[in-house]
ZADRENSE-263086 format. One record per residue: residue number from 0; residue in three letters; y negated, z, x negated of N, C-alpha, C in turn. Coordinates in steps of 0.1 Angstrom, whole numbers, plus 5000, padded with zeros to 4 digits. Atoms other than C-alpha are relative to their C-alpha. Layout:
BEGIN
<rec><n>NUM</n><res>ALA</res><n_c2>Y</n_c2><n_c3>Z</n_c3><n_c1>X</n_c1><ca_c2>Y</ca_c2><ca_c3>Z</ca_c3><ca_c1>X</ca_c1><c_c2>Y</c_c2><c_c3>Z</c_c3><c_c1>X</c_c1></rec>
...
END
This chain:
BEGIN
<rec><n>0</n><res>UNK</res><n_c2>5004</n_c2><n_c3>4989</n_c3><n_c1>4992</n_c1><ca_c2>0307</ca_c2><ca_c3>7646</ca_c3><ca_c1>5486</ca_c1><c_c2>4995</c_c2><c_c3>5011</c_c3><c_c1>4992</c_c1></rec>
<rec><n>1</n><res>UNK</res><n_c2>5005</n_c2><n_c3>4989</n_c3><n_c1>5008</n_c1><ca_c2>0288</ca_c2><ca_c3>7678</ca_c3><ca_c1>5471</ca_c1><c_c2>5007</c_c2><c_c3>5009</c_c3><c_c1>5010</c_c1></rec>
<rec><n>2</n><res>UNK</res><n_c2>4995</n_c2><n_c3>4983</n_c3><n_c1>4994</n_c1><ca_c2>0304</ca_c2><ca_c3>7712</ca_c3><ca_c1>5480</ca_c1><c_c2>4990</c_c2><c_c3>5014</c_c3><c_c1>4990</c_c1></rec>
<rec><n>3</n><res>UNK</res><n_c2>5012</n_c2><n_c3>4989</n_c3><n_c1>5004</n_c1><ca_c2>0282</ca_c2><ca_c3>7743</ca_c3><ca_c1>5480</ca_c1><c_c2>5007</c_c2><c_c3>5015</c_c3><c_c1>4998</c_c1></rec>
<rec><n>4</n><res>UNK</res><n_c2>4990</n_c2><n_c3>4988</n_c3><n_c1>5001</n_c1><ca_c2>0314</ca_c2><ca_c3>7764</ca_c3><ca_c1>5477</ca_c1><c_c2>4996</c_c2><c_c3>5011</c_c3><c_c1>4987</c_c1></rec>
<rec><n>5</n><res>UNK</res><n_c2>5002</n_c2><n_c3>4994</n_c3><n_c1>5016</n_c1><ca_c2>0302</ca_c2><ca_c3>7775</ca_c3><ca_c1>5438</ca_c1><c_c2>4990</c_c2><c_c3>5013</c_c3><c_c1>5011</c_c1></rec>
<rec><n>6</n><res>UNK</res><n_c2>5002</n_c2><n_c3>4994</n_c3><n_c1>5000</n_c1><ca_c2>0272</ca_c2><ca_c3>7785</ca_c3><ca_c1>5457</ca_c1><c_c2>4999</c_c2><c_c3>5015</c_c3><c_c1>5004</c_c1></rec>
<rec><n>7</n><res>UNK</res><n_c2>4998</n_c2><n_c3>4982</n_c3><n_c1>4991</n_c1><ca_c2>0283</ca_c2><ca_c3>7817</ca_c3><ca_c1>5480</ca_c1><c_c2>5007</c_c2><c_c3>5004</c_c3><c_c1>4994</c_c1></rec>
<rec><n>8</n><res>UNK</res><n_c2>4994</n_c2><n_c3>4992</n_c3><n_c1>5011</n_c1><ca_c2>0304</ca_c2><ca_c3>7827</ca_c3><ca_c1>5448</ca_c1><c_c2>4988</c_c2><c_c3>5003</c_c3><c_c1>4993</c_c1></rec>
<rec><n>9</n><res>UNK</res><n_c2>5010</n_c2><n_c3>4994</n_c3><n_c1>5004</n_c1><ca_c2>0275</ca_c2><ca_c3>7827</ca_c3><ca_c1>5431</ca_c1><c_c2>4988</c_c2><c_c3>5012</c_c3><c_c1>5009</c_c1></rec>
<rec><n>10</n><res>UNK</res><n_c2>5009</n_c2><n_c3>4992</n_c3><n_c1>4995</n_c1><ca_c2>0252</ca_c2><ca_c3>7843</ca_c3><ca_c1>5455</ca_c1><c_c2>5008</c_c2><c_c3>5015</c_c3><c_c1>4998</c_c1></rec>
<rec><n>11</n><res>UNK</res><n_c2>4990</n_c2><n_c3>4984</n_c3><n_c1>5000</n_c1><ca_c2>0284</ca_c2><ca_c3>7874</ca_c3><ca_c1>5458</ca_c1><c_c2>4998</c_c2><c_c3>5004</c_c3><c_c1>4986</c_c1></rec>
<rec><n>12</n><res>UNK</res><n_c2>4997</n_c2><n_c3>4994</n_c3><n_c1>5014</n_c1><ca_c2>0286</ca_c2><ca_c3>7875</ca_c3><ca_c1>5421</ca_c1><c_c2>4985</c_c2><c_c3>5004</c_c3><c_c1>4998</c_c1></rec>
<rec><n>13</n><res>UNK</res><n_c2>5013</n_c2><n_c3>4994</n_c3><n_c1>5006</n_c1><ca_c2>0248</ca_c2><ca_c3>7883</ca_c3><ca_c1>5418</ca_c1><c_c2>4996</c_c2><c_c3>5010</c_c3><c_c1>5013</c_c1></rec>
<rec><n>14</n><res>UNK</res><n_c2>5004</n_c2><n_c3>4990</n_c3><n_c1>4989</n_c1><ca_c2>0247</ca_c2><ca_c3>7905</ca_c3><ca_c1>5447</ca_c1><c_c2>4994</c_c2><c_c3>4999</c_c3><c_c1>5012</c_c1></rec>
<rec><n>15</n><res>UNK</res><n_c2>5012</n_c2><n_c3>5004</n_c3><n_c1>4992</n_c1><ca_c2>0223</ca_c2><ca_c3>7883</ca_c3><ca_c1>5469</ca_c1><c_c2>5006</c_c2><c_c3>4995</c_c3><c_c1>5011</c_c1></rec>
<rec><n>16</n><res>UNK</res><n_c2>4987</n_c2><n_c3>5004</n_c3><n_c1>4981</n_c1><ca_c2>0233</ca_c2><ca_c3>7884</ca_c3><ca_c1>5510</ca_c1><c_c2>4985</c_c2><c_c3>4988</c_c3><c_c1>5003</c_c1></rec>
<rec><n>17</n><res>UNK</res><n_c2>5012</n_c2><n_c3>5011</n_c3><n_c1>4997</n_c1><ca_c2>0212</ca_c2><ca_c3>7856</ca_c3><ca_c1>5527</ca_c1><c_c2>4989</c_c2><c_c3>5005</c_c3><c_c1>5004</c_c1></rec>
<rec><n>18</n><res>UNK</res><n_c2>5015</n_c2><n_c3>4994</n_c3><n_c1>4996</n_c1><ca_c2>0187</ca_c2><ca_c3>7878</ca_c3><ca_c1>5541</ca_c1><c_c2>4992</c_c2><c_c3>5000</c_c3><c_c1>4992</c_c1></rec>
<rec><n>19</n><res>UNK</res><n_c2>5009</n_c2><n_c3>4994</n_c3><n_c1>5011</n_c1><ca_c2>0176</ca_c2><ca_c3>7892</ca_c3><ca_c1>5508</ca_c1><c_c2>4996</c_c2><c_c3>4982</c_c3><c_c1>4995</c_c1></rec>
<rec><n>20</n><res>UNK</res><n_c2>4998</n_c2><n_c3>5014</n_c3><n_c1>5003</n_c1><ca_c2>0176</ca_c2><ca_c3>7850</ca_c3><ca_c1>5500</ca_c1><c_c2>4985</c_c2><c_c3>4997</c_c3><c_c1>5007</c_c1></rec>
<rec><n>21</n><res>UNK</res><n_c2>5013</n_c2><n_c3>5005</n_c3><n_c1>4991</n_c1><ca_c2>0151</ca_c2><ca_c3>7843</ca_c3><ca_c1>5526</ca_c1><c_c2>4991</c_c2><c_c3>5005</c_c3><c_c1>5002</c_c1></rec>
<rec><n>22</n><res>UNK</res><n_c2>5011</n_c2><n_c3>4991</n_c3><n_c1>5005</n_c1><ca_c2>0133</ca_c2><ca_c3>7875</ca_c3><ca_c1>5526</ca_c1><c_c2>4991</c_c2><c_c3>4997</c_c3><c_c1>4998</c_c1></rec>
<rec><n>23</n><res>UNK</res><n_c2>5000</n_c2><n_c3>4997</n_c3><n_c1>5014</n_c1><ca_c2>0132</ca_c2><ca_c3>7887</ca_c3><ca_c1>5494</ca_c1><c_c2>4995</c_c2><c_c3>4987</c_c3><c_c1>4993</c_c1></rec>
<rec><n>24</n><res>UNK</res><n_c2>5004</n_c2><n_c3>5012</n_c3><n_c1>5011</n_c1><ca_c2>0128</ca_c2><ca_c3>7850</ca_c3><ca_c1>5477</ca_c1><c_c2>4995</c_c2><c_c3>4985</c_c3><c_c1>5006</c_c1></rec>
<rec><n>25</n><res>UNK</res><n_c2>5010</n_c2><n_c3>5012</n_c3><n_c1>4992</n_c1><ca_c2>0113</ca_c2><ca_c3>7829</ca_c3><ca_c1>5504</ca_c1><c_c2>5009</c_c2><c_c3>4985</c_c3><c_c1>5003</c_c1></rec>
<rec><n>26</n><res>UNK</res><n_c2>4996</n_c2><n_c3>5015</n_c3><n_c1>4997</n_c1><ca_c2>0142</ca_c2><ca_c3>7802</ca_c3><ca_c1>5507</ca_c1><c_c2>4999</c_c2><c_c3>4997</c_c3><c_c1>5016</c_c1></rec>
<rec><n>27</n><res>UNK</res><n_c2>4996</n_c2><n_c3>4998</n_c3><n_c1>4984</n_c1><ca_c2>0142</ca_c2><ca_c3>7792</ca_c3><ca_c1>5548</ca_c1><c_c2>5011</c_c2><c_c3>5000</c_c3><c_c1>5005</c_c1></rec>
<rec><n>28</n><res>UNK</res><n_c2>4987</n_c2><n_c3>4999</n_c3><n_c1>4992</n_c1><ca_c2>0168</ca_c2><ca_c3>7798</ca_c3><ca_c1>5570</ca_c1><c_c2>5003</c_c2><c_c3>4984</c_c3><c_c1>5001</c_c1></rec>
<rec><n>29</n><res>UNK</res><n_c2>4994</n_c2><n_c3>5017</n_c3><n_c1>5000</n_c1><ca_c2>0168</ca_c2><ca_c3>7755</ca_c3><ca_c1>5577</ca_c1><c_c2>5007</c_c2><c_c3>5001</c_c3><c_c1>4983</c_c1></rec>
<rec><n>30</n><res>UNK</res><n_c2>4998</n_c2><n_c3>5007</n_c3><n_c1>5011</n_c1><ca_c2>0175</ca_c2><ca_c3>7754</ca_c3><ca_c1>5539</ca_c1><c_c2>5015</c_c2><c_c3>5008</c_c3><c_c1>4997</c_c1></rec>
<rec><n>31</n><res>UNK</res><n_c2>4987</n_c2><n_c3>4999</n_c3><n_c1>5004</n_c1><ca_c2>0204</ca_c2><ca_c3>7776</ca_c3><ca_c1>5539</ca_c1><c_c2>5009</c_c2><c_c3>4995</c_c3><c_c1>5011</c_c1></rec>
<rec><n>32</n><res>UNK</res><n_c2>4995</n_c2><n_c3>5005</n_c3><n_c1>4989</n_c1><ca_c2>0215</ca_c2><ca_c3>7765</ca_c3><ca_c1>5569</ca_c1><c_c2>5005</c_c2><c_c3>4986</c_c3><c_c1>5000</c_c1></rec>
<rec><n>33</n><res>UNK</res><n_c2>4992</n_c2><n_c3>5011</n_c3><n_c1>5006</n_c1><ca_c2>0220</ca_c2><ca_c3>7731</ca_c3><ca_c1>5555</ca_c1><c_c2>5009</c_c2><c_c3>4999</c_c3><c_c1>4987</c_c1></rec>
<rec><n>34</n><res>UNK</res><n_c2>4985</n_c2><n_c3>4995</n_c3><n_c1>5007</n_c1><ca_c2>0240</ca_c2><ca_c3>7746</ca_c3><ca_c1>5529</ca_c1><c_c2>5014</c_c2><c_c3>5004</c_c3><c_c1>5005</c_c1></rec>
<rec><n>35</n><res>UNK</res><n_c2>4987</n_c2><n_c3>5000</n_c3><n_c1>4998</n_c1><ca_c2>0262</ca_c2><ca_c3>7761</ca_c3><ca_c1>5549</ca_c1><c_c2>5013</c_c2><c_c3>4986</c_c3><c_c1>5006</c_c1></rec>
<rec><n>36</n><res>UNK</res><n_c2>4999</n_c2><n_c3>5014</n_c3><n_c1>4993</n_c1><ca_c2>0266</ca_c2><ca_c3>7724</ca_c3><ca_c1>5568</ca_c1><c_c2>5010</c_c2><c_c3>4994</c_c3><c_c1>4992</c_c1></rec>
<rec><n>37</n><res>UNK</res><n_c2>4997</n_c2><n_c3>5013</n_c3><n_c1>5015</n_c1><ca_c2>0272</ca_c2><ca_c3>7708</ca_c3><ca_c1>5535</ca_c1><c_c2>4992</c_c2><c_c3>4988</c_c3><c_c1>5005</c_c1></rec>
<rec><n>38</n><res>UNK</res><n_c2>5006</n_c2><n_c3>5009</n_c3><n_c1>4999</n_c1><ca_c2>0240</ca_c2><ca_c3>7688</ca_c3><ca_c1>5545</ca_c1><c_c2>4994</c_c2><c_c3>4996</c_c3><c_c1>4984</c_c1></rec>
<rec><n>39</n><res>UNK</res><n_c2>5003</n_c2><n_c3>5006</n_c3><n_c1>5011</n_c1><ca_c2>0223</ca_c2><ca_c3>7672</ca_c3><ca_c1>5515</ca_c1><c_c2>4988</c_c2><c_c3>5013</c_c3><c_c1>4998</c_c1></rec>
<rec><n>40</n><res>UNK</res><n_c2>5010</n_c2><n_c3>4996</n_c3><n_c1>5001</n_c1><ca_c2>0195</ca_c2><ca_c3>7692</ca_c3><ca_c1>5502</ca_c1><c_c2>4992</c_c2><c_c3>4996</c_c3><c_c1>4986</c_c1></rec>
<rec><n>41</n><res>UNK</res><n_c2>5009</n_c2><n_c3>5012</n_c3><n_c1>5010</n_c1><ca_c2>0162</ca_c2><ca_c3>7682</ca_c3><ca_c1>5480</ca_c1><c_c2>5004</c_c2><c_c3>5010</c_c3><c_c1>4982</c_c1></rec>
<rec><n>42</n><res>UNK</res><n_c2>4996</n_c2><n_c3>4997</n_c3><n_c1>5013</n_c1><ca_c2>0166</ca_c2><ca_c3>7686</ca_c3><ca_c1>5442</ca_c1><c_c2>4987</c_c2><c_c3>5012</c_c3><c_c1>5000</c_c1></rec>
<rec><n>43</n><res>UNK</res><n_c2>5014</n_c2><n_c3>4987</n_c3><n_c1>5002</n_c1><ca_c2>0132</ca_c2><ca_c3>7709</ca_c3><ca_c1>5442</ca_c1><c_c2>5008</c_c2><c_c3>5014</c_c3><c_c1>5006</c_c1></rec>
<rec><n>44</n><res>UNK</res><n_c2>4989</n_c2><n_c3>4982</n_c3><n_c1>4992</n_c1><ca_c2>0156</ca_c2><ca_c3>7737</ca_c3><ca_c1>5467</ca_c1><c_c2>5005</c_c2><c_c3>4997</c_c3><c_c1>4987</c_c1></rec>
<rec><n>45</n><res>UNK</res><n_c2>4991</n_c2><n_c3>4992</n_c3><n_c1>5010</n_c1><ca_c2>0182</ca_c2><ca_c3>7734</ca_c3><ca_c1>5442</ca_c1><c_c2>4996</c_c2><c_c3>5002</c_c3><c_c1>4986</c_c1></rec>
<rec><n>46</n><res>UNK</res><n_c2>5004</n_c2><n_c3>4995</n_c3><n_c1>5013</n_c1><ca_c2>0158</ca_c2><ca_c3>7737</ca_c3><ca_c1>5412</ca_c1><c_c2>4999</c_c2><c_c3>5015</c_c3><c_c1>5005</c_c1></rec>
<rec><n>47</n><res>UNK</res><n_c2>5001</n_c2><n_c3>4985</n_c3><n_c1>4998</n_c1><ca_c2>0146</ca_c2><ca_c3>7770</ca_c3><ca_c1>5431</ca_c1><c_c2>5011</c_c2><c_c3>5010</c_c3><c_c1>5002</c_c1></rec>
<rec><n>48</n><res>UNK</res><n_c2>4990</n_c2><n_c3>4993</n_c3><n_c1>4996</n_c1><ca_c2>0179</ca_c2><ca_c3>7782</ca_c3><ca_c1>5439</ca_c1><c_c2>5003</c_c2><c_c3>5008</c_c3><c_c1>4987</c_c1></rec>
<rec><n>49</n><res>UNK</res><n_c2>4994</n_c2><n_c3>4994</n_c3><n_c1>5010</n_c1><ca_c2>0189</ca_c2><ca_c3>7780</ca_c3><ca_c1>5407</ca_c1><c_c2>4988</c_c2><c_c3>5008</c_c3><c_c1>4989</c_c1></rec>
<rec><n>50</n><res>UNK</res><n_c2>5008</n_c2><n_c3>4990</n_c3><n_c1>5003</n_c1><ca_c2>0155</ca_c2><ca_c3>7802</ca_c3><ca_c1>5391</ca_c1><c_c2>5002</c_c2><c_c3>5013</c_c3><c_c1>5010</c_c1></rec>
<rec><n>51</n><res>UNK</res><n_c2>4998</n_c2><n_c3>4987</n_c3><n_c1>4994</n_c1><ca_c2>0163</ca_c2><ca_c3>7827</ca_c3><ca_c1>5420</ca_c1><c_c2>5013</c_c2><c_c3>5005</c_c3><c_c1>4992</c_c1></rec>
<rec><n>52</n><res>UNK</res><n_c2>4988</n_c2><n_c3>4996</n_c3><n_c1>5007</n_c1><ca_c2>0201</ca_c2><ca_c3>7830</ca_c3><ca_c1>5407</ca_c1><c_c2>5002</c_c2><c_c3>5002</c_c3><c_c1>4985</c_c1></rec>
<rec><n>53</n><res>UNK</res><n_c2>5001</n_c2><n_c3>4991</n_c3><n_c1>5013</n_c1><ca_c2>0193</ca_c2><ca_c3>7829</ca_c3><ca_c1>5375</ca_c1><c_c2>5013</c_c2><c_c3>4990</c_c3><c_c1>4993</c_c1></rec>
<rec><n>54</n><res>UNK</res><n_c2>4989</n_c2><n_c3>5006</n_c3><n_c1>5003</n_c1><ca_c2>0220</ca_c2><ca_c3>7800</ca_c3><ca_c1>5368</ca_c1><c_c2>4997</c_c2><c_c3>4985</c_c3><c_c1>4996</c_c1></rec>
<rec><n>55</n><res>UNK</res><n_c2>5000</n_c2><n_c3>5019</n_c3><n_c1>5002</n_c1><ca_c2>0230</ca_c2><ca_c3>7763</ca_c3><ca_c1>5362</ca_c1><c_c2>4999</c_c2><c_c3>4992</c_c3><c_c1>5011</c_c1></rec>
<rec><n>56</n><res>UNK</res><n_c2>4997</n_c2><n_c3>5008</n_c3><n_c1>4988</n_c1><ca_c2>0231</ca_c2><ca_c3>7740</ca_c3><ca_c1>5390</ca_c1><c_c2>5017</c_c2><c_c3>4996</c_c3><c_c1>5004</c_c1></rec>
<rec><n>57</n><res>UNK</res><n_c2>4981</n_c2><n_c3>5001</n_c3><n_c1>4996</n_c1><ca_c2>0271</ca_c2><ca_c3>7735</ca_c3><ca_c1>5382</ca_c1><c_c2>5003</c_c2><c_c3>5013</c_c3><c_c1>5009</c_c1></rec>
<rec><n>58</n><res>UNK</res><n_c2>4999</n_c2><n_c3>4988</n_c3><n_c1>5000</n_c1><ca_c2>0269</ca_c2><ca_c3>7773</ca_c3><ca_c1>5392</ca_c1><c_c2>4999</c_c2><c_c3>4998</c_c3><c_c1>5020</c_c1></rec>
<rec><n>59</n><res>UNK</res><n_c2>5006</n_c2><n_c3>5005</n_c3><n_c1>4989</n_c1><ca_c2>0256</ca_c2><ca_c3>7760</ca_c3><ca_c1>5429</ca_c1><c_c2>5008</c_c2><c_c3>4985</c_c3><c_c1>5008</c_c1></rec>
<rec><n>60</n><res>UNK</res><n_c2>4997</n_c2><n_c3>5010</n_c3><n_c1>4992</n_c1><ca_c2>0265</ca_c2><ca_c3>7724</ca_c3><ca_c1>5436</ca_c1><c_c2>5014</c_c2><c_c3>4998</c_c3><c_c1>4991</c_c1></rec>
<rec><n>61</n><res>UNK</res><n_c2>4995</n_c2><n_c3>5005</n_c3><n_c1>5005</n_c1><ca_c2>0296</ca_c2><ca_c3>7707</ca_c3><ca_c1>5430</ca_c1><c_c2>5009</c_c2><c_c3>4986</c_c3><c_c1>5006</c_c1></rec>
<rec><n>62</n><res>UNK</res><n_c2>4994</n_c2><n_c3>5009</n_c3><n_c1>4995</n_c1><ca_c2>0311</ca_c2><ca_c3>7670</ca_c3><ca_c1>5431</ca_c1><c_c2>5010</c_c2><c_c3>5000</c_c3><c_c1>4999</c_c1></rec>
<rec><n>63</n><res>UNK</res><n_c2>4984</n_c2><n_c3>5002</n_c3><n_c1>4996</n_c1><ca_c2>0341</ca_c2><ca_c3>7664</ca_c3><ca_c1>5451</ca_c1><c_c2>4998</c_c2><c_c3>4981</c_c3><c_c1>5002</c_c1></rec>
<rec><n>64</n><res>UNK</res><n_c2>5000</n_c2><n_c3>5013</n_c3><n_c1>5003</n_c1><ca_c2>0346</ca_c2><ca_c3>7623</ca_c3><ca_c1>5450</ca_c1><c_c2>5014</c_c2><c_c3>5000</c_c3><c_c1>5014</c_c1></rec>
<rec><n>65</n><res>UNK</res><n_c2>4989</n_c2><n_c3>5001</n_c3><n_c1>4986</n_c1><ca_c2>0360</ca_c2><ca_c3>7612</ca_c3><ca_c1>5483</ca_c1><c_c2>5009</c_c2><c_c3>4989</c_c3><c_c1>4997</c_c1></rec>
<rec><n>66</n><res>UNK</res><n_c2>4989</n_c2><n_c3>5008</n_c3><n_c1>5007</n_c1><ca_c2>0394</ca_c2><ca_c3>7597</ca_c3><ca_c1>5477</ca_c1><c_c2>4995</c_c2><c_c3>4987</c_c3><c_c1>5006</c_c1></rec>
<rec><n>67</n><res>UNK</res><n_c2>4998</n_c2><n_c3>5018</n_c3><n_c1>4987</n_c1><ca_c2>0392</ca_c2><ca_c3>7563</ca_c3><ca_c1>5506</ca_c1><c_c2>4983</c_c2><c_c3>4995</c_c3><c_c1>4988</c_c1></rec>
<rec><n>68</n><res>UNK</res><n_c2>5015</n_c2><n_c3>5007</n_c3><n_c1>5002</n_c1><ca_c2>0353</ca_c2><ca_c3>7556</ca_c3><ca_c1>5489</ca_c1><c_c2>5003</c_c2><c_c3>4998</c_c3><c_c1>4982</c_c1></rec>
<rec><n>69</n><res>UNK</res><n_c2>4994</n_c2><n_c3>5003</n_c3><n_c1>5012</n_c1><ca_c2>0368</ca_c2><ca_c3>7561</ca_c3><ca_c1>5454</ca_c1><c_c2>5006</c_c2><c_c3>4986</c_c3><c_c1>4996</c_c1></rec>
<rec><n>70</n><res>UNK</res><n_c2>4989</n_c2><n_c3>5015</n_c3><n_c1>5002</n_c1><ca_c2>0395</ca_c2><ca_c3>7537</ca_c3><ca_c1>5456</ca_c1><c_c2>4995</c_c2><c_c3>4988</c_c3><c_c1>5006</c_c1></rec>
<rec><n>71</n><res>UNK</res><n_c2>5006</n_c2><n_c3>5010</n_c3><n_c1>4998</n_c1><ca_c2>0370</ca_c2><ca_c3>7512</ca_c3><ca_c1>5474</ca_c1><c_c2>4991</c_c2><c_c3>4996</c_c3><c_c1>4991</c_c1></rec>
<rec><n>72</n><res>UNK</res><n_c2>5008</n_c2><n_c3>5007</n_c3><n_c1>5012</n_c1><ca_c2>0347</ca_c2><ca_c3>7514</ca_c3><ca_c1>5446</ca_c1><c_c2>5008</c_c2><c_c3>4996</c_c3><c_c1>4989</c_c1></rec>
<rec><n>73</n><res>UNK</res><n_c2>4989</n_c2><n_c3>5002</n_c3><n_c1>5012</n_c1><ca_c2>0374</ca_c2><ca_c3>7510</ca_c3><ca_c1>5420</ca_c1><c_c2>5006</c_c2><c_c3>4986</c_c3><c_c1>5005</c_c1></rec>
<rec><n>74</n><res>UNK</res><n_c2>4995</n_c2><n_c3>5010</n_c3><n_c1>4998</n_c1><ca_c2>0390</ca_c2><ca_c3>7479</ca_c3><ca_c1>5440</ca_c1><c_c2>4986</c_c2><c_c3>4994</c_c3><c_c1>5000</c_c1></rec>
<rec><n>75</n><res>UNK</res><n_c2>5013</n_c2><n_c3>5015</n_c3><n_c1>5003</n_c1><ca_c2>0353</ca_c2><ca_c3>7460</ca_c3><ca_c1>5438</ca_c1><c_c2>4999</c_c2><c_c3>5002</c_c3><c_c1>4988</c_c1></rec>
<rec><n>76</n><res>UNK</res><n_c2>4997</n_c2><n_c3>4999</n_c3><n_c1>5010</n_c1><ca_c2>0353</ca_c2><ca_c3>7471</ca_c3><ca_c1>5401</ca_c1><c_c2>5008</c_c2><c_c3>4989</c_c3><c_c1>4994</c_c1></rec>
<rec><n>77</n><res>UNK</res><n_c2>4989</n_c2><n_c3>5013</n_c3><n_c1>5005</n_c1><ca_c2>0381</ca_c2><ca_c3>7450</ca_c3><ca_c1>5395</ca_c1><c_c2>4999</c_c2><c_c3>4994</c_c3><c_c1>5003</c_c1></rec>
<rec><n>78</n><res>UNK</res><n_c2>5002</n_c2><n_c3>5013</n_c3><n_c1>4995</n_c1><ca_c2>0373</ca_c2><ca_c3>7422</ca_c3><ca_c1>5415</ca_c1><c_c2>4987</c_c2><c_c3>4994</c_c3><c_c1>4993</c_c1></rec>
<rec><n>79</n><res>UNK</res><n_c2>5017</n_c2><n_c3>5004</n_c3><n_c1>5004</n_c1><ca_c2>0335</ca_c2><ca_c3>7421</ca_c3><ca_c1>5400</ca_c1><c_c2>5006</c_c2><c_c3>5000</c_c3><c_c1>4981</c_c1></rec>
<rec><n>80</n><res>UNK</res><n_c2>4997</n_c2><n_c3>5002</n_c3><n_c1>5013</n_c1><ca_c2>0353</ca_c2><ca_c3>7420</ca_c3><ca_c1>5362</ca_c1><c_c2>5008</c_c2><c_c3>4987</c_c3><c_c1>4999</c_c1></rec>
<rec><n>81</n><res>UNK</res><n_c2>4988</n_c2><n_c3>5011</n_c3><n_c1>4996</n_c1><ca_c2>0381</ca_c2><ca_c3>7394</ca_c3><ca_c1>5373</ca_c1><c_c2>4990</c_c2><c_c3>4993</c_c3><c_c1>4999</c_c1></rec>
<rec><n>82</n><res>UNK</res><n_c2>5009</n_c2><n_c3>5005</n_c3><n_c1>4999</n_c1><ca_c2>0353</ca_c2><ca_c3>7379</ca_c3><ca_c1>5381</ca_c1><c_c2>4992</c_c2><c_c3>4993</c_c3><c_c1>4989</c_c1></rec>
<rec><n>83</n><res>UNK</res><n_c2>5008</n_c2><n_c3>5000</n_c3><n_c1>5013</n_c1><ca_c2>0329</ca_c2><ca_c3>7381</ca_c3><ca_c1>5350</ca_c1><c_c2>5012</c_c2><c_c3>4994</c_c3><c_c1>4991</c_c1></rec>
<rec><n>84</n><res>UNK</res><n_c2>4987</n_c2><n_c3>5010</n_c3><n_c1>5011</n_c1><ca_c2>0364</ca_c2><ca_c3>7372</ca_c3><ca_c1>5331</ca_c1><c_c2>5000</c_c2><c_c3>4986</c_c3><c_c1>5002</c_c1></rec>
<rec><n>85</n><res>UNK</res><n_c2>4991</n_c2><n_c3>5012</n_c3><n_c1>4993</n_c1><ca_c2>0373</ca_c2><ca_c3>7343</ca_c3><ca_c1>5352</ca_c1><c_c2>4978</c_c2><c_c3>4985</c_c3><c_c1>4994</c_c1></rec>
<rec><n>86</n><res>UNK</res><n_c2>5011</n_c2><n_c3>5007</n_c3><n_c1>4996</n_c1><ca_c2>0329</ca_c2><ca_c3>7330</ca_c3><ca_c1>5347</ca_c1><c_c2>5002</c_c2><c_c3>4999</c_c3><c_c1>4983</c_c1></rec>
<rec><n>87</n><res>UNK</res><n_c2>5002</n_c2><n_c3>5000</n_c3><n_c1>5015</n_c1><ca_c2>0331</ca_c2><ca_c3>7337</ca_c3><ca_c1>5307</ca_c1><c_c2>5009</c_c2><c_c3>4987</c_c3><c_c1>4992</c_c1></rec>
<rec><n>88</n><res>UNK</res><n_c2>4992</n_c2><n_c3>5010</n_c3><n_c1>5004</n_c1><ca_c2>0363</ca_c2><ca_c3>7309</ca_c3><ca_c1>5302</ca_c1><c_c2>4991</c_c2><c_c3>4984</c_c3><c_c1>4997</c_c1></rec>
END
């Protein structure tokens, strides 16, 4: 899951309220509005985001790894090596 938590720290730490956001630098209200969602947004927003702020993209997005989808890819991991072990004998 991506969390956009970095970015409303970031926007406070540079002084930027959403208005001046959408204004001021042209992002749309849908685009932050799927931020606040935590919907997906396109890598071109968050190249612009991060030339408006003036930052990194760590600064903006960040990966949270959902535990239940974790441990379901980690249990086929092992079964798809067991596997590859068990074909190599």
């Amino acid at each position: 899951m991506i969390s956009y938590e970095k970015f409303w720290e970031t926007l406070k730490a540079k002084n930027i309220s959403q208005y001046k956001l959408s204004v001021y630098y042209g992002v749309s209200n849908s685009q932050i509005s799927r931020i606040k969602k935590g919907d997906y947004i396109s890598t071109a927003t968050l190249e612009n985001l991060c030339r408006i702020l003036n930052c990194r993209v760590e600064d903006i997005i960040t990966y949270v790894p959902d535990k239940t989808a974790a441990a379901s890819s980690l249990d086929a991991v092992a079964e798809q090596e067991e596997t590859s072990y068990e074909n190599d004998k």
